[in-house]
C-alpha positions as CSV (number, residue, x, y, z in Angstrom):
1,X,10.6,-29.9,-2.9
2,X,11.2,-27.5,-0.2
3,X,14.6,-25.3,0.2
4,X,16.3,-26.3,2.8
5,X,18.1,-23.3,5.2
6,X,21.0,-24.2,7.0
7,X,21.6,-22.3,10.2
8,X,24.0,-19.9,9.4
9,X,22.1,-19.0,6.0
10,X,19.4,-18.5,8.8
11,X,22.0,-16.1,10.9
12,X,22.5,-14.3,7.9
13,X,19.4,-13.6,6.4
14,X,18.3,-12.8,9.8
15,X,21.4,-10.1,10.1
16,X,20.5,-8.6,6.4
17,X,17.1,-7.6,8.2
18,X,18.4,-6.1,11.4
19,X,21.1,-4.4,9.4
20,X,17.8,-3.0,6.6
21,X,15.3,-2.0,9.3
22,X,17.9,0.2,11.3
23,X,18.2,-2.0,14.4
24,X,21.5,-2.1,14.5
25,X,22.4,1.2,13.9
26,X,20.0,2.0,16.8
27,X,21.2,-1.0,19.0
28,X,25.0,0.3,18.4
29,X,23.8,4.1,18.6
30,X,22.6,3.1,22.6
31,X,25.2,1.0,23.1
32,X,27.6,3.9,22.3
33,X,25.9,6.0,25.0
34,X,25.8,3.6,27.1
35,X,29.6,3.0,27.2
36,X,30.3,6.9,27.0
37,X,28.0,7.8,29.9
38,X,30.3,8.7,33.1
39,X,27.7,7.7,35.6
40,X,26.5,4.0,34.9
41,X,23.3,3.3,35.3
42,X,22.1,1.1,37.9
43,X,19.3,-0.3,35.4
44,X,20.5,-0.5,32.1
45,X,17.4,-2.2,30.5
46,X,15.7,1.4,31.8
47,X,18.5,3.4,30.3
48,X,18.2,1.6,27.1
49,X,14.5,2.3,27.1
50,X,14.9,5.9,28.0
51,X,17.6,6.2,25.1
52,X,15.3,4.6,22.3
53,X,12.3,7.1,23.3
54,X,9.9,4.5,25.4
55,X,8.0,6.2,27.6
56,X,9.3,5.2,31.5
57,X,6.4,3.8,34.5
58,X,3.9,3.9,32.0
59,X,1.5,0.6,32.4
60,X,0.8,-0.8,29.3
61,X,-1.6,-3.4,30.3
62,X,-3.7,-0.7,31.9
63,X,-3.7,1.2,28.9
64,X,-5.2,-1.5,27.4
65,X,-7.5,-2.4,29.3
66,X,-9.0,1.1,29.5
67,X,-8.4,1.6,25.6
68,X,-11.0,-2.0,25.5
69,X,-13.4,-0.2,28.1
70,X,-13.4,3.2,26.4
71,X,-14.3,1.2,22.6
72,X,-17.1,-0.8,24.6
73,X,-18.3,2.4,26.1
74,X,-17.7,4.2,22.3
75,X,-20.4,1.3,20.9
76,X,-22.6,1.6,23.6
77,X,-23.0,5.5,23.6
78,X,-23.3,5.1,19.3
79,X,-26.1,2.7,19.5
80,X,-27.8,5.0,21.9
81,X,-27.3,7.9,19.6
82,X,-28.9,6.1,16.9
83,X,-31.8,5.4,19.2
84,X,-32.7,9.1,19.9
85,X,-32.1,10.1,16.8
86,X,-34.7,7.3,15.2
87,X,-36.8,8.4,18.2
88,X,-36.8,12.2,17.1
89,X,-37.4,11.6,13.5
90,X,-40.0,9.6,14.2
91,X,-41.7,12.0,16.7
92,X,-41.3,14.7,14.2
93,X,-42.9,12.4,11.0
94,X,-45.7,12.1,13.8
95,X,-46.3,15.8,14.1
């Protein structure tokens, strides 16, 4: 038999692990700024951002993408190490 949660145990539970991990003392931290700043910000999802330490106009999916092409090119350049080297000890069992 499986336990059955009802929605608000669900809420709960849920709260319990925002409240464990920090996130709302970091959610209520920025909000706090947020409300005492002087000048509002025109973005807030920015400001928030800024606040919690994300980096700002960074493009992640580029990142990405060149982290994918960097590892490819990180495989290809290892198999071609191993190459030369097999090449040199085998040039130098020869001589």
């Amino acid at each position: 038999m499986s336990s059955y949660q009802t929605p608000e145990s669900k809420k709960e539970e849920f709260r319990k692990y925002l409240e464990k991990s920090g996130a709302i003392d970091a959610l209520t931290k920025v909000l706090v700024g947020l409300y005492e700043e002087p000048d509002k910000p025109e973005n807030t999802v920015e400001y928030i951002k800024r606040f919690m330490g994300a980096p700002i106009g960074v493009d992640v999916e580029a990142i990405q993408l060149q982290n994918e092409e960097l590892k490819e090119e990180n495989e290809r350049l290892k198999l071609q190490l191993k190459n030369m080297s097999e090449k040199v000890s085998y040039q130098e069992s020869e001589s």
